[in-house]
Each structure stands twice: as structure tokens, then as C-alpha cells.
DSSP file (Angstrom, degrees, kcal/mol; ACC not computed):
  #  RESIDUE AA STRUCTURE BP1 BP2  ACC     N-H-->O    O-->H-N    N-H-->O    O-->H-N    TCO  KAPPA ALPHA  PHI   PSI    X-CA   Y-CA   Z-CA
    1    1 A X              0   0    0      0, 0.0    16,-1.7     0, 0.0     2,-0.3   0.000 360.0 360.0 360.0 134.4   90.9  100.1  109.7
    2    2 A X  E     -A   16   0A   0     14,-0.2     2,-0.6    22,-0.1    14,-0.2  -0.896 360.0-171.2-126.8  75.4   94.0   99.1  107.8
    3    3 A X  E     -A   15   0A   0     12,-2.5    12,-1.3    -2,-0.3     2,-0.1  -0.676  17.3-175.7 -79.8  70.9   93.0   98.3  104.2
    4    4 A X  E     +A   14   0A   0     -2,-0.6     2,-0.3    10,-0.2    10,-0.2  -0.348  13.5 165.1 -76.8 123.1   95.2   96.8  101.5
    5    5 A X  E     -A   13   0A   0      8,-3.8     8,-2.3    -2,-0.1     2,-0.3  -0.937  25.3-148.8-130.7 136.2   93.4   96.5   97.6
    6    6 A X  E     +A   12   0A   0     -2,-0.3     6,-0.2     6,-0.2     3,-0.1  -0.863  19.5 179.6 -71.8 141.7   95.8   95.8   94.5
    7    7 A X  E     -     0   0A   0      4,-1.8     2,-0.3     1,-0.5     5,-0.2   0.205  59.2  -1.0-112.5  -0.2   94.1   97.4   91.9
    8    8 A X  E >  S-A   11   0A   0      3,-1.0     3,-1.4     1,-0.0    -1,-0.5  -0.867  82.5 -89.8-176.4 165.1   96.3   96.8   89.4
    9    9 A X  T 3  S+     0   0    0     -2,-0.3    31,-0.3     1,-0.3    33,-0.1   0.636 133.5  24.4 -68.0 -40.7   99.8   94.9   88.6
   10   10 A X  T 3  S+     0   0    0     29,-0.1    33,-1.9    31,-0.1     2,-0.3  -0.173 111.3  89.1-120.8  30.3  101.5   98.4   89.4
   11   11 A X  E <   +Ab   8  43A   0     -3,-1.4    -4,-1.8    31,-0.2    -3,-1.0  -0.953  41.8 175.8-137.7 123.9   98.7  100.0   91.9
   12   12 A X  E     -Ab   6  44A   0     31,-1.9    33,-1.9    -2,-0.3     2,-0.3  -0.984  11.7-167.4-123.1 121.2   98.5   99.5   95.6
   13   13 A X  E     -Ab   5  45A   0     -8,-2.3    -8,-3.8    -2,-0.5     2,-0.4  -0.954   8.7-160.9-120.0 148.3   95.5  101.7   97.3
   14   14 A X  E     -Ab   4  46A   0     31,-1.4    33,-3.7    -2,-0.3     2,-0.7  -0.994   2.6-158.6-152.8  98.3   95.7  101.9  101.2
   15   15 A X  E     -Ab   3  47A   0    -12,-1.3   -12,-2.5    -2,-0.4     2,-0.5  -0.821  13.3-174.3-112.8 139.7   93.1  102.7  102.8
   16   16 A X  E     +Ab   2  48A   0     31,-2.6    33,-1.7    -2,-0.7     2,-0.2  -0.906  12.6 140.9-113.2 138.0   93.2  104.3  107.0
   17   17 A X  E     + b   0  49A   0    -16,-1.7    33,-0.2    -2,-0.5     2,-0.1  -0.891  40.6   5.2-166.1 157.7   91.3  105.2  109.4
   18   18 A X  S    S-     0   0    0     31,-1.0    34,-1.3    -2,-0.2     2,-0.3  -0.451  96.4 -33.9  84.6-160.8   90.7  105.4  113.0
   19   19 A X        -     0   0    0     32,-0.2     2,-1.1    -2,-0.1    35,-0.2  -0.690  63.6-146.5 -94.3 137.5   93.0  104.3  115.8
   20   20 A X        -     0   0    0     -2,-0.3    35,-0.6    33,-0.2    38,-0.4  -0.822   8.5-158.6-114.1 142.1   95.4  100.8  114.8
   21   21 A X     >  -     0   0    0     -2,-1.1     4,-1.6    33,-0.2    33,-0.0  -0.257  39.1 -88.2 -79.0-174.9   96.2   98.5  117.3
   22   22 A X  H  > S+     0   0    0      2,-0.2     4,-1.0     3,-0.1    -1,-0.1   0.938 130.5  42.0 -53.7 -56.9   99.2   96.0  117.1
   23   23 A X  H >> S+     0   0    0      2,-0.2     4,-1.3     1,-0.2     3,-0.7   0.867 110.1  51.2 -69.2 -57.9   97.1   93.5  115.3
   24   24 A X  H 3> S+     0   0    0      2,-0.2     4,-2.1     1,-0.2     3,-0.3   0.895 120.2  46.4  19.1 -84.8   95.2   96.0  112.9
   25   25 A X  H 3< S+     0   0    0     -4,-1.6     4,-0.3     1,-0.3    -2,-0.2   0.397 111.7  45.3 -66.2 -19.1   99.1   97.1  112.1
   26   26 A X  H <X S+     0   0    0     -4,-1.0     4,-1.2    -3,-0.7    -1,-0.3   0.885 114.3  44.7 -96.1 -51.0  100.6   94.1  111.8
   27   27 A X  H  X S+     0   0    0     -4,-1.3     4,-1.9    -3,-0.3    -2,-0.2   0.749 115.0  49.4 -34.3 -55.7   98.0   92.3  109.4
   28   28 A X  H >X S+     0   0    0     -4,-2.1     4,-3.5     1,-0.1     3,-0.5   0.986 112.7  49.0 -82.7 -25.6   97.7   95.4  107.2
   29   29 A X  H 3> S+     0   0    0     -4,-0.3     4,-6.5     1,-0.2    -2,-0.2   0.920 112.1  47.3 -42.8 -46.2  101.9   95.8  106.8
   30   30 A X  H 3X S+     0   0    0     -4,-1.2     4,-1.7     2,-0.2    -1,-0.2   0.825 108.0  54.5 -76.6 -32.0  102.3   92.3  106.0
   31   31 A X  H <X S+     0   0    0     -4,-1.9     4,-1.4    -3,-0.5    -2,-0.2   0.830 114.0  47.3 -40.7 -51.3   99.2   92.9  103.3
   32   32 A X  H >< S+     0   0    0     -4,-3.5     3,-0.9    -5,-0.2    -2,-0.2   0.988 109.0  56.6 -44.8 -62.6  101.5   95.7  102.0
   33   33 A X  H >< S+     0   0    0     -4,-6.5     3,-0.5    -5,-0.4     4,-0.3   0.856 115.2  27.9 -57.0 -33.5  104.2   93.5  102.0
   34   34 A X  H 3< S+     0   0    0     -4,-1.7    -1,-0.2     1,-0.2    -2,-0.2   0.670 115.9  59.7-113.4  20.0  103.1   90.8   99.9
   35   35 A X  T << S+     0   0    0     -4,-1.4    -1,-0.2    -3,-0.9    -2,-0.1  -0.016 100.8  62.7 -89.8  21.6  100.6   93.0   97.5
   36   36 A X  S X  S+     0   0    0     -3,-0.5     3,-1.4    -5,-0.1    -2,-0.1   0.488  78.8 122.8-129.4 -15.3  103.9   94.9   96.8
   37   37 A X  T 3  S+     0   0    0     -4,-0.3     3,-0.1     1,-0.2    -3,-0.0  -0.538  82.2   2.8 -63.3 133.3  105.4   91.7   95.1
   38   38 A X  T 3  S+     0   0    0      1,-0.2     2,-0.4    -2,-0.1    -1,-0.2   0.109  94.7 153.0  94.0 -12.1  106.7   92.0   91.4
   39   39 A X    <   -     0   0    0     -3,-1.4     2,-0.6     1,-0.0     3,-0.4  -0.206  21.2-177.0 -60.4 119.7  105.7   95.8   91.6
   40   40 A X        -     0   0    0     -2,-0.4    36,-0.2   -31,-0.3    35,-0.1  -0.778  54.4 -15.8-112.8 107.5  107.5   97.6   89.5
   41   41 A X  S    S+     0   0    0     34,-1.3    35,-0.2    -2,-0.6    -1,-0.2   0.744  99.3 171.0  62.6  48.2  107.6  101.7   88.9
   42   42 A X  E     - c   0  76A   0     33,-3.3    35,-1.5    -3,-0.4    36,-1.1  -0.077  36.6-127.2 -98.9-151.6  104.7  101.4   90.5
   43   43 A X  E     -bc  11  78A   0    -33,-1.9   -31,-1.9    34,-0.2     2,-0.3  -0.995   9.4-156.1-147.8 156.5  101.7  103.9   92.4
   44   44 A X  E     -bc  12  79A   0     34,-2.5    36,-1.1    -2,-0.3     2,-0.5  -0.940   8.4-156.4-138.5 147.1  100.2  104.0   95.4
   45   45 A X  E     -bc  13  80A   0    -33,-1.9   -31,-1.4    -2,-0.3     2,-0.9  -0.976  21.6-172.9-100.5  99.8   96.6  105.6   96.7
   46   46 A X  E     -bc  14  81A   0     34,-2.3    36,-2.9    -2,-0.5     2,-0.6  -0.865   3.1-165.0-130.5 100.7   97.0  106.3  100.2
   47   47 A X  E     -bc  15  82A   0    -33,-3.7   -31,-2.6    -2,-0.9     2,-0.6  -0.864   9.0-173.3-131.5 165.7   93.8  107.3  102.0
   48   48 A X  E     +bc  16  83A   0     34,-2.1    36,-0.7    -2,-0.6     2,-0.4  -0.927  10.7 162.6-127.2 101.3   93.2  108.9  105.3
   49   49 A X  E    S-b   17   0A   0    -33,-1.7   -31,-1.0    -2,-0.6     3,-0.1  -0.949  73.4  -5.1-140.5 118.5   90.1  109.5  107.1
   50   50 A X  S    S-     0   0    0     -2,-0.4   -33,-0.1   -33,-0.2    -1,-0.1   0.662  86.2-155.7  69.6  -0.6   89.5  110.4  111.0
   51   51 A X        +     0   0    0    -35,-0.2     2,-0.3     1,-0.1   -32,-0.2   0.099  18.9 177.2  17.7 110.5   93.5  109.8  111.6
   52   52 A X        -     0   0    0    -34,-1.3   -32,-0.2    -3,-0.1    -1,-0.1  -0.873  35.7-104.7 -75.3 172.1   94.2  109.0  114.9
   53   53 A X        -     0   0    0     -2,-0.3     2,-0.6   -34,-0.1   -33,-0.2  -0.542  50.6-116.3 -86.2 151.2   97.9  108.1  116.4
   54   54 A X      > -     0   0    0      1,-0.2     5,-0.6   -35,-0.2   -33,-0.2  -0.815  32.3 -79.8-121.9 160.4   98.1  104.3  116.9
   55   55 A X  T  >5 -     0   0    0    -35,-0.6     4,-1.7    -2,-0.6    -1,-0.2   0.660  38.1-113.6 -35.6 168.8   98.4  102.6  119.6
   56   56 A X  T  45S+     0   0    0      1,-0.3     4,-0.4     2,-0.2    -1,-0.1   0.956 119.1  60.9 -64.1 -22.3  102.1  102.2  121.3
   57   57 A X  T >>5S+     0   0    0      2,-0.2     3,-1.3     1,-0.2     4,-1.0   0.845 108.5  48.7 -91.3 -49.3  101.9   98.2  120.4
   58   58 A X  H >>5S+     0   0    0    -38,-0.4     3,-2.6     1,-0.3     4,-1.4   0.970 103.3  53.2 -81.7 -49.4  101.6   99.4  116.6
   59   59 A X  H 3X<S+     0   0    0     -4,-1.7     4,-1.2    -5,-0.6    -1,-0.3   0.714 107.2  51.9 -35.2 -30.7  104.2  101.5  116.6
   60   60 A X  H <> S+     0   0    0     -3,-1.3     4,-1.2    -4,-0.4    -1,-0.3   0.618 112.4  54.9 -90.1 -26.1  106.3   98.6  117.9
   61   61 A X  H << S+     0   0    0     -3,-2.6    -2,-0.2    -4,-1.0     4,-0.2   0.847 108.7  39.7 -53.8 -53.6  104.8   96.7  115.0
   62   62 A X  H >X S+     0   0    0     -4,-1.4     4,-1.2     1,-0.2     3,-0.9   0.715 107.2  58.8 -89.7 -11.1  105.6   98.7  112.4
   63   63 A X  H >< S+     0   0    0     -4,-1.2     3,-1.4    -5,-0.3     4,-0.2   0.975 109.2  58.7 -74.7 -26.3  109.4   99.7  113.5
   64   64 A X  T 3< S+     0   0    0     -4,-1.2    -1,-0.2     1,-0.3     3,-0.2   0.682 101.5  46.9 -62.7  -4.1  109.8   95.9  113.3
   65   65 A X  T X4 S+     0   0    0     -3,-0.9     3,-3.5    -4,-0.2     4,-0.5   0.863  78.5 118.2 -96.4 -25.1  109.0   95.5  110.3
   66   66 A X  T <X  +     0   0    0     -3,-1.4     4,-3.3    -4,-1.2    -1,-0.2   0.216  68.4  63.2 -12.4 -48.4  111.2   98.5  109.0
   67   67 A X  H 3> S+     0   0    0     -2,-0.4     4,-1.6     1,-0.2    -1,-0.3   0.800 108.4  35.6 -17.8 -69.7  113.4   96.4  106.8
   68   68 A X  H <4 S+     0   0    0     -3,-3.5    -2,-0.2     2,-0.2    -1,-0.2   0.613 112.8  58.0-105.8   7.9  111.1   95.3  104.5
   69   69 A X  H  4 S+     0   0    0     -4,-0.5    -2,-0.2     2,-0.1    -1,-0.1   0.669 105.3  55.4 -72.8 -41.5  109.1   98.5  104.5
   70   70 A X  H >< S+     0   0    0     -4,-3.3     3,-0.7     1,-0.2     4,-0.4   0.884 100.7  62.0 -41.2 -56.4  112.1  100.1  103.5
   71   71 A X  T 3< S+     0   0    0     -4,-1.6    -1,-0.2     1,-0.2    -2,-0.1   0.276  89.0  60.9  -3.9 -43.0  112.2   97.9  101.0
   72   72 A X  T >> S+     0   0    0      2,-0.1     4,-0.7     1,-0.1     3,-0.6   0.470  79.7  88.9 -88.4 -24.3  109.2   98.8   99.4
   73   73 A X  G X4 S+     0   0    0     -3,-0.7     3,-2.5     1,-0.2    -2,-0.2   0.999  90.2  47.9 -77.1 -62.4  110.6  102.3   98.8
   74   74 A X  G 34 S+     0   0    0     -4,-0.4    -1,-0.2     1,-0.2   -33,-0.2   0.364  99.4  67.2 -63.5   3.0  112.1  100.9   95.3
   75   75 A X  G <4 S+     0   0    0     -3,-0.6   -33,-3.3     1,-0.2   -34,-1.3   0.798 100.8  50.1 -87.1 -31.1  108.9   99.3   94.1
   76   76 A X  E <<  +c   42   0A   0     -3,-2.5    -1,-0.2    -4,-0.7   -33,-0.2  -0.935  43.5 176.4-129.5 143.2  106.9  102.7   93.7
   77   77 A X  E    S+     0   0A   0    -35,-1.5    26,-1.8    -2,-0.3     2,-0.4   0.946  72.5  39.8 -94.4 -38.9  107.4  105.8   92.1
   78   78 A X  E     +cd  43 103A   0    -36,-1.1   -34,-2.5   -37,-0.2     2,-0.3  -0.697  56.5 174.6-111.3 148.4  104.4  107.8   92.5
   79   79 A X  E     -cd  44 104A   0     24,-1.1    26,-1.5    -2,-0.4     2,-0.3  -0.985  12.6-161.2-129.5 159.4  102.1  107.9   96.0
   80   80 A X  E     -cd  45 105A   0    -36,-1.1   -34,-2.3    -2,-0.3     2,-0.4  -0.903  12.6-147.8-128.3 147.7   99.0  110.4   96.3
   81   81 A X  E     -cd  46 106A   0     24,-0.6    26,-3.6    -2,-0.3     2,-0.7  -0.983   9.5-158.0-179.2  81.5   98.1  110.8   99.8
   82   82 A X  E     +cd  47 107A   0    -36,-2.9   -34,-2.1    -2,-0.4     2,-0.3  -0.826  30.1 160.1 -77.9 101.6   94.0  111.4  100.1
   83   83 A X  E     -cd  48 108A   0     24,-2.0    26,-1.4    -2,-0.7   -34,-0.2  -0.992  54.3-156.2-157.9 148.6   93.1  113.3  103.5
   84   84 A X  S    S+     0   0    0    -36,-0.7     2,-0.4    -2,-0.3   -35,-0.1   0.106  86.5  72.9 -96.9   6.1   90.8  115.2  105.4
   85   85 A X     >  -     0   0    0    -37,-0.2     4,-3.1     1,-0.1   -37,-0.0  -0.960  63.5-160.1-131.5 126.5   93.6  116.6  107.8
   86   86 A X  H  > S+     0   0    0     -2,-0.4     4,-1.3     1,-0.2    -1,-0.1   0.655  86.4  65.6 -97.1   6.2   95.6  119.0  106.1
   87   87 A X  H  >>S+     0   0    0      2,-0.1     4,-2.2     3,-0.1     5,-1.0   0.878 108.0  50.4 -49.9 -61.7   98.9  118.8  108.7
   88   88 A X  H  >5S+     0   0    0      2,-0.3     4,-1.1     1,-0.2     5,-0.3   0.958 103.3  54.4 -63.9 -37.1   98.9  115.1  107.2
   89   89 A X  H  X5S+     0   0    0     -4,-3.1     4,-2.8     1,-0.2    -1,-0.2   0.914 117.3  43.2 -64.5 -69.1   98.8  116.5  103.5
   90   90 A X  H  <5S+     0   0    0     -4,-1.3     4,-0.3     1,-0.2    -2,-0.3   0.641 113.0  41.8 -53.2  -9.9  101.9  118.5  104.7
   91   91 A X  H  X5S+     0   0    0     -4,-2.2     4,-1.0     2,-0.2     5,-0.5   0.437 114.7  59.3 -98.5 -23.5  104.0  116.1  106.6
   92   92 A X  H  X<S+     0   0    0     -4,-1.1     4,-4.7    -5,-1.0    -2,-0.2   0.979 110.7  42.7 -73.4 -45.1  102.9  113.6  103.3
   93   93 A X  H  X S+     0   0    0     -4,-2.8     4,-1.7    -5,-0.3     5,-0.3   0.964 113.9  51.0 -59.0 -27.3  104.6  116.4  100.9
   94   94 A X  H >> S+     0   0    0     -4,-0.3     3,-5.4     1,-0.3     4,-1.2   0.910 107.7  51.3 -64.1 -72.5  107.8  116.8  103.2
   95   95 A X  H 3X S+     0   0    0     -4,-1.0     4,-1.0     1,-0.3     3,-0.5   0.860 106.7  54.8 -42.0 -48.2  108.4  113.2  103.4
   96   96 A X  H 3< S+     0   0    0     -4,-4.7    -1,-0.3    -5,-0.5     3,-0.2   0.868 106.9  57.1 -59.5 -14.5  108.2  113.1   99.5
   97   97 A X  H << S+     0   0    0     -3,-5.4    -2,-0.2    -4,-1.7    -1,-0.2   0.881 109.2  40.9 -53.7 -54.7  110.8  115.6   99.8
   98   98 A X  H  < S+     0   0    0     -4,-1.2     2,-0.7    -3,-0.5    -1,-0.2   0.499  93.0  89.6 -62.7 -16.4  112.7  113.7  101.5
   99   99 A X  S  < S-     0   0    0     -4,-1.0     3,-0.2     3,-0.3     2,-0.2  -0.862  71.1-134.2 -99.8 109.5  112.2  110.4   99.7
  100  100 A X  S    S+     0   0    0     -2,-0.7     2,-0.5     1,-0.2    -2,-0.0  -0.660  94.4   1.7 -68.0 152.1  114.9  109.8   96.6
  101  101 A X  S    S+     0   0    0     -2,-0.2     2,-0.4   -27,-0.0    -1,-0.2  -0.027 108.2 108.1  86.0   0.3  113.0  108.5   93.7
  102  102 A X        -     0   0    0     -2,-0.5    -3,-0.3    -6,-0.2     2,-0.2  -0.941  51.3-163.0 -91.2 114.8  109.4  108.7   95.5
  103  103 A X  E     -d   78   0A   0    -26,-1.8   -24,-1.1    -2,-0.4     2,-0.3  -0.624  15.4-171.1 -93.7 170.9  107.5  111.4   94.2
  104  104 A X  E     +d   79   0A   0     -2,-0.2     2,-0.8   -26,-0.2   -24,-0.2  -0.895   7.2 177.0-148.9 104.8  104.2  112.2   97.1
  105  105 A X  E     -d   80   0A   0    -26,-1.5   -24,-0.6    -2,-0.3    14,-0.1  -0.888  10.0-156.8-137.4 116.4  101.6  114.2   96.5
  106  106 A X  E     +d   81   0A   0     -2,-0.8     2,-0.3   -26,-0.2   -24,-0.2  -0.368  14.1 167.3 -92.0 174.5   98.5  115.0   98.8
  107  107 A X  E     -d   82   0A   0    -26,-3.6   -24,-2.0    -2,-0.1     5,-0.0  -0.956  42.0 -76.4-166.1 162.2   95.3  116.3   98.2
  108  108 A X  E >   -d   83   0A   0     -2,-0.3     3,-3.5   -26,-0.2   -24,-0.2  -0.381  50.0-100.3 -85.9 164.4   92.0  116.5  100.2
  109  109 A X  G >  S+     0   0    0    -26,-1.4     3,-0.6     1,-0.3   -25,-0.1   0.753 123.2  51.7 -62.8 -51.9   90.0  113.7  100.8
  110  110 A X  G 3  S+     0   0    0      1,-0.3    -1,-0.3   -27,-0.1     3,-0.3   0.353  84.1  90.7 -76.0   6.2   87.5  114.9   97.9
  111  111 A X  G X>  +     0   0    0     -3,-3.5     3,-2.4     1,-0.2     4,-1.2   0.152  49.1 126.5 -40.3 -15.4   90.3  115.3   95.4
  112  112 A X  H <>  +     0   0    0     -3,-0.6     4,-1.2     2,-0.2    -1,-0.2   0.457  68.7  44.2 -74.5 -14.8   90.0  111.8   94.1
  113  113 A X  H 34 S+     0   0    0     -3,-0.3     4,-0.3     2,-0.2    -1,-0.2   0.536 113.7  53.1 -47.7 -30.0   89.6  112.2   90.3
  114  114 A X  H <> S+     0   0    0     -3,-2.4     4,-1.0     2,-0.2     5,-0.3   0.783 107.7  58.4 -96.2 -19.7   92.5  114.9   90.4
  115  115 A X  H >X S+     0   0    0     -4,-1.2     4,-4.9     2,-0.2     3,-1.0   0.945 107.2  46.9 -59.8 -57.7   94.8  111.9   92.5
  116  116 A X  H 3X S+     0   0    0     -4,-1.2     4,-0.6     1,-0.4    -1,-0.2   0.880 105.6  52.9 -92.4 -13.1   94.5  109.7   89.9
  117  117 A X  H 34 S+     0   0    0     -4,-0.3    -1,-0.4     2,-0.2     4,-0.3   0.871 111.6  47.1 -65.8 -22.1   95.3  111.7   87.3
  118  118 A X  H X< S+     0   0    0     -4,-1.0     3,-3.0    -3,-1.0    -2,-0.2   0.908 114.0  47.1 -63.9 -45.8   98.4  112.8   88.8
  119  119 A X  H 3< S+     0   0    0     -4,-4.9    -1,-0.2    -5,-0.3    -2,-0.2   0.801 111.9  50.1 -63.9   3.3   99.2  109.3   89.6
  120  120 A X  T 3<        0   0    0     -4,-0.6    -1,-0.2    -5,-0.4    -2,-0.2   0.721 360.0 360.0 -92.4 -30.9   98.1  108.1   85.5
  121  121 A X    <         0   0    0     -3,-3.0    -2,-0.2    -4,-0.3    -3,-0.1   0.605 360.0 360.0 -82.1 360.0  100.7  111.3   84.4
């Protein structure tokens, strides 16, 4: 599952799980992509439940899209990263490391009161 909700003018929550296929990956990106119009400073909910790696066809999905996912990087400042696998809370802080002007911050999956206060401060 590949889940896009705006929640709010500047809030994109993202919900994962499972294995994605091409189609799965392609359908929620493009959801990203046009729930991400007009965003400005905005925050993002990212959660992650039962993780698996997706299929090779999604990967091939998403690199195409790369461009305007990139893109995207200048829309939001803060993302919290909701997970039950705590490699994926740590590869989600490195990447925020890594990310000028995206701050990232994970927290386990039952964390979700203390996510959105980060993302509110």
C-alpha cells in the first residue's frame, strides 16, 4: 500500500506498507506529486509498517520520476518518519543529515503524538 492524504495546505502524510509493485509506485509518486502543489515550508508524516523492498519494476518507477521528486525537496521543511523497523528510523535520520534544508526525524511506529509535536514546533 502506497497512501497519499493532504491533511492540510502545508501537510502531506504518506502512508507504506508491504511490498510495491510498479503500479502501486507509480500511482502513489504521482499522488505525491500533485498533493505537493502550492506547498510551501511545509511537513510531511511518513509511515512505515511491515517494510518490504519493492519490486525491481518500482524501483524503475521511481528513479524515473527522480526529477520531480527532487523537486519536492524545496516544498518541505520538516518530515517525521513513523516505523516499526528501527534500521529505517536510522537510514531516515542519515538521509536528513544529508538533506540541505530538510530537517527528518524518526520515531517508532507508536510515537505518533510525539511526531506531531515535533512536526507543529
Amino acid at each position: 500500500m502506497f497512501k497519499i492524504t493532504k491533511k492540510s495546505d502545508d501537510r502531506v502524510d504518506i502512508d507504506l506498507s508491504g511490498q510495491l509493485d510498479s503500479d502501486m509506485m507509480a500511482k502513489g509518486l504521482d499522488e505525491l506529486i500533485t498533493q505537493s502543489e502550492g506547498v510551501t515550508n511545509g511537513k510531511m508524516l511518513y509511515r512505515i509498517t511491515s517494510f518490504a523492498m519493492p519490486s525491481f519494476g518500482a524501483i524503475g518507477v521511481e528513479m524515473a520520476r527522480l526529477p520531480k521528486l527532487f523537486g519536492l525537496l524545496g516544498k518541505y521543511d520538516r518530515c517525521a518518519v513513523l516505523t516499526d523497523a528501527g534500521w529505517i528510523r536510522t537510514a531516515a535520520e542519515v538521509e536528513g543529515a544529508l538533506i540541505p534544508g530538510l530537517s527528518i526525524k524518526a520515531f517508532g511506529l507508536d510515537d505518533l503524538e510525539e511526531a506531531e509535536a515535533w512536526l507543529d514546533s
